[in-house]
C-alpha positions as CSV (number, residue, x, y, z in Angstrom):
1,X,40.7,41.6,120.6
2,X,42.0,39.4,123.1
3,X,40.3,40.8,126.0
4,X,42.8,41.4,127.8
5,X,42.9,44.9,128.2
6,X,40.0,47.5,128.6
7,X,41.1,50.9,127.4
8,X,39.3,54.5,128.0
9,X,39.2,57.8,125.6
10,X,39.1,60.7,128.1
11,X,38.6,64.2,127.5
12,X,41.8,65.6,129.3
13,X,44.9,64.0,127.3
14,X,44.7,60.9,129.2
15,X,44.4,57.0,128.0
16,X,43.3,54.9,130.8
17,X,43.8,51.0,130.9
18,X,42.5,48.3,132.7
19,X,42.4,44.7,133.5
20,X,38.8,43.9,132.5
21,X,38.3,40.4,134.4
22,X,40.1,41.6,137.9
23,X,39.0,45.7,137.5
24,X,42.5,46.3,138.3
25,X,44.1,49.5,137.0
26,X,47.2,49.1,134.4
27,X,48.5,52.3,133.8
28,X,47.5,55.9,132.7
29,X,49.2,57.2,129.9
30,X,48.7,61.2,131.2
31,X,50.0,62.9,128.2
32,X,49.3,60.9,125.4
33,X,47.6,63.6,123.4
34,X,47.4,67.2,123.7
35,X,44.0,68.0,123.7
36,X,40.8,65.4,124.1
37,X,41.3,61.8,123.2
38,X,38.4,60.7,121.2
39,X,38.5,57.1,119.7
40,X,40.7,53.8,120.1
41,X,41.0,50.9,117.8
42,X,43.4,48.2,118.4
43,X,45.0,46.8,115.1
44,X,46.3,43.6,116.8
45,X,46.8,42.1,120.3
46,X,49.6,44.4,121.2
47,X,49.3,47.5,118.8
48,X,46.5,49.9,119.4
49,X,46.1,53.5,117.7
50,X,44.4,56.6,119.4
51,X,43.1,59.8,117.9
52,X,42.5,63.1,119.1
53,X,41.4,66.9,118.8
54,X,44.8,67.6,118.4
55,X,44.4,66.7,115.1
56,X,47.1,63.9,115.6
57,X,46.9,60.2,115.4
58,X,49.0,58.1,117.8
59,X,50.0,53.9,117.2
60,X,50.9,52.6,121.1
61,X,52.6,49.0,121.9
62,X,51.5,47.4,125.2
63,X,54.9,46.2,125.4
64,X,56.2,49.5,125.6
65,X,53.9,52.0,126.9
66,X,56.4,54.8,128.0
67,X,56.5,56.2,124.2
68,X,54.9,56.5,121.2
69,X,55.8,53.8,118.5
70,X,55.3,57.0,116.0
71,X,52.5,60.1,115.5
72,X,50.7,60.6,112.5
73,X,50.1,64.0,111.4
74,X,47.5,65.0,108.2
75,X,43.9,66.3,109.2
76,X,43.9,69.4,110.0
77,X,40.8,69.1,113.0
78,X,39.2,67.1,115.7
79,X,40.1,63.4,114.9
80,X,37.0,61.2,115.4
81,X,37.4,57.8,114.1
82,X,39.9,55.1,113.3
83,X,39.1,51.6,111.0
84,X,41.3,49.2,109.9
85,X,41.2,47.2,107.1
86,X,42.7,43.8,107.9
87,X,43.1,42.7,104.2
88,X,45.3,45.4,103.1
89,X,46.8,46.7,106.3
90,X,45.7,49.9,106.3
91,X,44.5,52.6,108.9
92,X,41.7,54.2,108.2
93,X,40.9,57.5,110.2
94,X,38.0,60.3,109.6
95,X,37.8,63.7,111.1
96,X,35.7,67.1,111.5
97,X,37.6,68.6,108.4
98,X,35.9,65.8,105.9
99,X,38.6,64.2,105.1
100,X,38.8,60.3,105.5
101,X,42.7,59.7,105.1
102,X,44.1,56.1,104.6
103,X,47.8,55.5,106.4
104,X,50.1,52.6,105.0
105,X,51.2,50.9,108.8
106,X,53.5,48.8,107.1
107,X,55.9,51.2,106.2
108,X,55.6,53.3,109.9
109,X,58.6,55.1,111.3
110,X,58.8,57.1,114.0
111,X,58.8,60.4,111.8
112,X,55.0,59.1,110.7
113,X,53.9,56.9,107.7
114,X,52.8,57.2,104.3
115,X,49.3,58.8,104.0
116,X,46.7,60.1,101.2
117,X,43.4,61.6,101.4
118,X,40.8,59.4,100.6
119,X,37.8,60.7,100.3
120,X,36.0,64.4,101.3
121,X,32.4,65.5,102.5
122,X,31.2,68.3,104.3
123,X,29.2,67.9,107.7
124,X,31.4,64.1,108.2
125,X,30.7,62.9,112.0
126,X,31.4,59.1,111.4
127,X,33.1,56.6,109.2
128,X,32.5,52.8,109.6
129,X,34.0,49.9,107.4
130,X,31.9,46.7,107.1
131,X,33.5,43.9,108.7
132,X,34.8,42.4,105.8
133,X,35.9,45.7,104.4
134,X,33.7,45.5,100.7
135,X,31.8,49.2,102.4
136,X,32.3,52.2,104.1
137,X,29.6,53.9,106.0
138,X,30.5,57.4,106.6
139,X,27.7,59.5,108.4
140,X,26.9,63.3,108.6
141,X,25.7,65.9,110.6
142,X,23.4,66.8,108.0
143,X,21.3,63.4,108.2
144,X,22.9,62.1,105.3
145,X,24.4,58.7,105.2
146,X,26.8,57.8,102.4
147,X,27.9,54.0,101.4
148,X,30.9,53.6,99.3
149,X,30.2,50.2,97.5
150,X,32.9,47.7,96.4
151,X,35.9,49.3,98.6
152,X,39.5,49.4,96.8
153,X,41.5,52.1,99.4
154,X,44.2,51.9,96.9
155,X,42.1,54.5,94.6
156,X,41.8,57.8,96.2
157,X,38.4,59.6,95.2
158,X,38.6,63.2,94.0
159,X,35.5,65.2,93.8
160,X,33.7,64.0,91.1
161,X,35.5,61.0,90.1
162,X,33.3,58.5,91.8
163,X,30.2,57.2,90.3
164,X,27.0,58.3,92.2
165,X,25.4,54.5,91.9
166,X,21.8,55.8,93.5
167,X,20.8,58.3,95.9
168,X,17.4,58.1,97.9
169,X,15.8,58.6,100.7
170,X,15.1,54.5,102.3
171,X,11.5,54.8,102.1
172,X,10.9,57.1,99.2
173,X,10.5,55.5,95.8
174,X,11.9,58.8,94.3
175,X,15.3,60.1,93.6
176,X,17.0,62.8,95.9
177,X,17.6,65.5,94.3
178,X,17.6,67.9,96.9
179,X,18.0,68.2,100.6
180,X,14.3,67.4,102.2
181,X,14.9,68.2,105.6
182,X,15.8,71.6,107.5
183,X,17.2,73.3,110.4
184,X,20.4,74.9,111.9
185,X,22.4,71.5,111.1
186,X,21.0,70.7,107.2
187,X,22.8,73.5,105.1
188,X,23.3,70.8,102.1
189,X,24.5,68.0,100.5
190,X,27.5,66.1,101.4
191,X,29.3,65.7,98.5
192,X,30.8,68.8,96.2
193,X,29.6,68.7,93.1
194,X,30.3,71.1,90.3
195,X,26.8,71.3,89.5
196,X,24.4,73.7,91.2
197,X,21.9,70.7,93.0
198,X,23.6,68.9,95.2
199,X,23.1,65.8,93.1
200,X,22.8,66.3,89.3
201,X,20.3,64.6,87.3
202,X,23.9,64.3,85.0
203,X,25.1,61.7,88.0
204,X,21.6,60.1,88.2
205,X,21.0,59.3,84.5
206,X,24.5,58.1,84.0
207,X,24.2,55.8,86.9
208,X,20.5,54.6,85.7
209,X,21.9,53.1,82.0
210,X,24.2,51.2,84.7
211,X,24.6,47.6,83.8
212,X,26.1,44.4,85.3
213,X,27.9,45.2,88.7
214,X,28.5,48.5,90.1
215,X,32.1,50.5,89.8
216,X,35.1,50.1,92.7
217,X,33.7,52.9,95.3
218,X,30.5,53.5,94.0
219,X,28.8,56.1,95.9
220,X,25.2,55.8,97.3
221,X,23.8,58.7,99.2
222,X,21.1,57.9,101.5
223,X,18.6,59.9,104.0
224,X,17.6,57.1,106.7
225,X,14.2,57.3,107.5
226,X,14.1,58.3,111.3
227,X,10.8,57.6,113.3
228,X,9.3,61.1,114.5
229,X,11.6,63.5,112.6
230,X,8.7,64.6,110.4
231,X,11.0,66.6,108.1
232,X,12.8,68.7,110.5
233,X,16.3,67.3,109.7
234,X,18.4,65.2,111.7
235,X,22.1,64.6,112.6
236,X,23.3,61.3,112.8
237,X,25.9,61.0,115.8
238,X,27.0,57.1,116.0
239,X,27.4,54.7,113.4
240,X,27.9,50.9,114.0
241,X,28.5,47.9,111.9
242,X,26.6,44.4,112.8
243,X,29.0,41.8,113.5
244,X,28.2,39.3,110.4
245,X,27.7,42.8,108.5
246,X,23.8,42.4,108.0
247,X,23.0,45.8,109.5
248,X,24.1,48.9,110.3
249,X,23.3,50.7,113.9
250,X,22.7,54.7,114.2
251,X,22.0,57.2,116.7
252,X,20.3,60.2,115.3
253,X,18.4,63.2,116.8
254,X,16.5,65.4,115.7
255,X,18.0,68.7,114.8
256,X,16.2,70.9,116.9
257,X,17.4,68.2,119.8
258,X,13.9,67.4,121.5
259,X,14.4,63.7,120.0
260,X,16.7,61.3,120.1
261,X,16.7,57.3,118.2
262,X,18.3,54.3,118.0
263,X,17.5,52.8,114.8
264,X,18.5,49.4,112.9
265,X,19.1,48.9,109.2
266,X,19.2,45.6,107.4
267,X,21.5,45.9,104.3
268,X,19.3,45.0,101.2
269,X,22.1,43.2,99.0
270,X,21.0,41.7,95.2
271,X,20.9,43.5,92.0
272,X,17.7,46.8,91.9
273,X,14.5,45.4,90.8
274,X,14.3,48.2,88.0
275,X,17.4,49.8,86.7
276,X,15.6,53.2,86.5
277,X,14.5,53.1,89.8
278,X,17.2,51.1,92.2
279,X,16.4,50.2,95.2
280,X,18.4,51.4,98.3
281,X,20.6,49.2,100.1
282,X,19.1,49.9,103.4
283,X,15.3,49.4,104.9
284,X,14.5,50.2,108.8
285,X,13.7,47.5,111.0
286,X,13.9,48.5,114.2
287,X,14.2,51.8,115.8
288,X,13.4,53.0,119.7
289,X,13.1,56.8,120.8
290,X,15.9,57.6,123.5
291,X,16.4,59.7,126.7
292,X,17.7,62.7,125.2
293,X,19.8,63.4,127.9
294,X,22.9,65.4,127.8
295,X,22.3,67.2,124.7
296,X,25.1,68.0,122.7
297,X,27.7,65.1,123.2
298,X,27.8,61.7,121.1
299,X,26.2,58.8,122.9
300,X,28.0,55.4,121.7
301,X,26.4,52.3,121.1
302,X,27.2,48.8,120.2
303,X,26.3,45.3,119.3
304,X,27.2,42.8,120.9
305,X,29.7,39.9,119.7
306,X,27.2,37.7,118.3
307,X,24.7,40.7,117.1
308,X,21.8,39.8,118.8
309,X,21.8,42.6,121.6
310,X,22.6,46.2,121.5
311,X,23.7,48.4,124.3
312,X,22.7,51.8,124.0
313,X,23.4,54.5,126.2
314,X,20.0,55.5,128.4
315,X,20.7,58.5,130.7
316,X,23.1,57.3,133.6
317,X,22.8,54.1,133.0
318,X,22.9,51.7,129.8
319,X,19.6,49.6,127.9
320,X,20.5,46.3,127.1
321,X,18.2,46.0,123.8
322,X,16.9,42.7,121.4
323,X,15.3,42.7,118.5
324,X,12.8,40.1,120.2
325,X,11.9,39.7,123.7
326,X,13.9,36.5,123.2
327,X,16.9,37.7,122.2
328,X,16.5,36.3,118.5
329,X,19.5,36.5,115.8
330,X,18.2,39.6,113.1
331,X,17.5,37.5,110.1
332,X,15.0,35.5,112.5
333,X,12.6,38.7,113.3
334,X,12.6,40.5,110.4
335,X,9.0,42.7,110.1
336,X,7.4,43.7,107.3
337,X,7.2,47.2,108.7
338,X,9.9,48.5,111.3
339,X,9.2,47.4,114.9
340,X,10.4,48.9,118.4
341,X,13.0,47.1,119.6
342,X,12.4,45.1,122.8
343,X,13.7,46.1,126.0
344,X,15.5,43.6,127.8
345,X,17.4,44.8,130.5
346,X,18.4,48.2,132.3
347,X,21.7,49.1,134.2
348,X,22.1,52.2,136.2
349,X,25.1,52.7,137.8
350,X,26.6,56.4,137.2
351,X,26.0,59.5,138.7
352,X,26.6,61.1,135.1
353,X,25.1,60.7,131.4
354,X,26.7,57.3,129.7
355,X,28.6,58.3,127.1
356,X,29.7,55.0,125.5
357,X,29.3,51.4,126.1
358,X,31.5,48.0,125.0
359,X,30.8,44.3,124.9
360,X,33.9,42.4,125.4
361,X,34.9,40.6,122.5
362,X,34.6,37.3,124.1
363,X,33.5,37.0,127.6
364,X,30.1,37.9,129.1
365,X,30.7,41.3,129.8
366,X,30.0,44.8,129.3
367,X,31.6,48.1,130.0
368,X,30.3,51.7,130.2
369,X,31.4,55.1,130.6
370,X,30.1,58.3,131.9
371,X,31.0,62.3,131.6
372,X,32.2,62.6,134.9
373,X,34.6,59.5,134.0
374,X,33.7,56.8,136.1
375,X,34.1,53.0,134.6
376,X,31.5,50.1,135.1
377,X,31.9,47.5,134.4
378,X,28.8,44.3,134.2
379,X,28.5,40.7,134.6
380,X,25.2,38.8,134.4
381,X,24.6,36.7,137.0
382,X,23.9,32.9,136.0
């Protein structure tokens, strides 16, 4: 959060760090997992947490980097994504097995720390809280996006204790009441249900006489509208959060992989114009067709600090993208209809496809990283 230190996922056990301003190299923890490390989330300005395909989770002092401060063991696959909710204290992580498992740090010994499972779907690829922790995004591989309203972590979910609050597709006016898309990666809904569609008309009438506010961890299930899939089914790879939480960031493609999209979604807050017929909490606004390059691995995008760019991943090198040629804060440019999002600068530097790229939190700065594992790192020039 500070800046201070630039830290690197790689895929053979390693945790690389680096002095972002100088480019210097810190130190390369060699064996910090024991299989691919995926994702790292820094908790505070000293405590950072990794997680792996190892199925393990790992909190790391920069003040001591020569051991672990503890492991956390409780998915049972791959490891893909770590939150943390600042209010409560709690670490958040999401894995291949569907579970989304909530750790209590405050109680950490070296043995572990208290943990419960959350929340379950099928086909989970990413999880996302908002920034001030009232959502969660969680994302599938089966084009399905699923928001958890009003958050309370304290309250795990079993199957079919959550309220379904509505469940759409972001441009229909209709219901979902059954997948709409196909191919290899759409075999269903997300959620279990003990009915036999995926989403009962049971849920959907019992959410529809609704009134007031809705429930703690209300679920809304959501196919995002994605430009060019013409009902062939998509998968949605990477989910991001906008910085003042006004939108939310995905990279889909399509799921016979000859398309690939960036696409923006402002949050729709405010109560449904018709109770019968809610309307979703996200519109599209803004969408661009990608490389589709290096099929098969996640690309990684981001905004930046202030939300008015996105970096996005663009063969070997990164796009630099606005939603105005002018570089214009969301809530400025919003169309009527969704829009491409403007170009404003390209960076090629690798020799590789760009797997993932960061904006510093607070310097003018940007980092990117490629499958053969070089790091670049960019500055504009004034």
């Amino acid at each position: 959060p500070c800046r201070s230190v630039l830290t690197v996922a790689c895929e053979q056990t390693e945790v690389l760090l680096f002095d972002p301003i100088s480019s210097k190299h810190i130190k390369t923890l060699s064996e910090a997992h024991e299989d691919c490390v995926n994702n790292i989330r820094f908790l505070d300005n000293r405590l950072f947490a990794t997680c792996s395909d190892d199925t393990t989770i790992a909190l790391w002092d920069l003040r001591k980097l020569n051991t672990k401060v503890c492991t956390l063991h409780g998915h049972t696959s791959w490891v893909k994504n770590i939150e943390y909710d600042t209010n409560t204290r709690l670490l958040v992580t999401s894995g291949f097995d569907g579970n989304v498992i909530i750790w209590d740090t405050n109680r950490c010994t070296e043995d572990g720390c208290p943990h419960k499972k959350f929340f379950h779907t099928r086909f989970l690829m990413r999880m996302r809280l908002t920034p001030d922790c009232s959502k969660m995004l969680i994302s599938t591989s089966s084009g399905y996006l699923l928001i958890l309203h009003d958050l309370d972590l304290n309250k795990s979910l079993e199957v079919g204790s959550y309220p379904i609050l509505r469940a759409r597709r972001t441009t229909s006016s209709s219901d979902i009441t059954s997948s709409g898309s196909s191919g290899p990666r759409t075999v269903g809904s997300p959620c279990h249900q003990n009915d036999s569609g995926p989403l009962s008309e049971k849920h959907m009438s019992r959410s529809s006489q609704r009134e007031g506010g809705s429930p703690r961890n209300s679920l809304e299930v959501l196919t995002p509208e994605v430009p060019g899939e013409r009902d062939r089914g998509n998968c949605i790879t990477s989910l991001q959060l906008h910085p003042k939480g006004w939108a939310t960031l995905l990279r889909c493609s399509s799921n016979t992989d000859d398309q690939e999209w960036t696409c923006v979604y402002e949050f729709q807050e405010g109560a449904p114009v018709r109770p019968v017929s809610p309307r979703c909490s996200l519109r599209l606004t803004h969408c661009i067709e990608e490389a589709n390059v290096g099929r098969g691995y996640i690309k990684e995008l981001c905004f930046s600090p202030d939300g008015r760019m996105i970096s996005s991943p663009h063969g070997f090198g990164i796009r630099l993208l606005g939603f105005d040629a002018h570089c214009s804060e969301l809530v400025d440019c919003l169309p009527k209809e969704a829009s491409p999002l403007k170009e404003i600068r390209s960076l090629y530097s690798h020799n590789d496809v760009v797997l993932t790229t960061k904006f510093s939190p607070t310097h003018c700065q940007i980092a990117s990283g490629c499958l053969s594992g070089r790091v670049s790192l960019y500055q504009p020039k004034f």
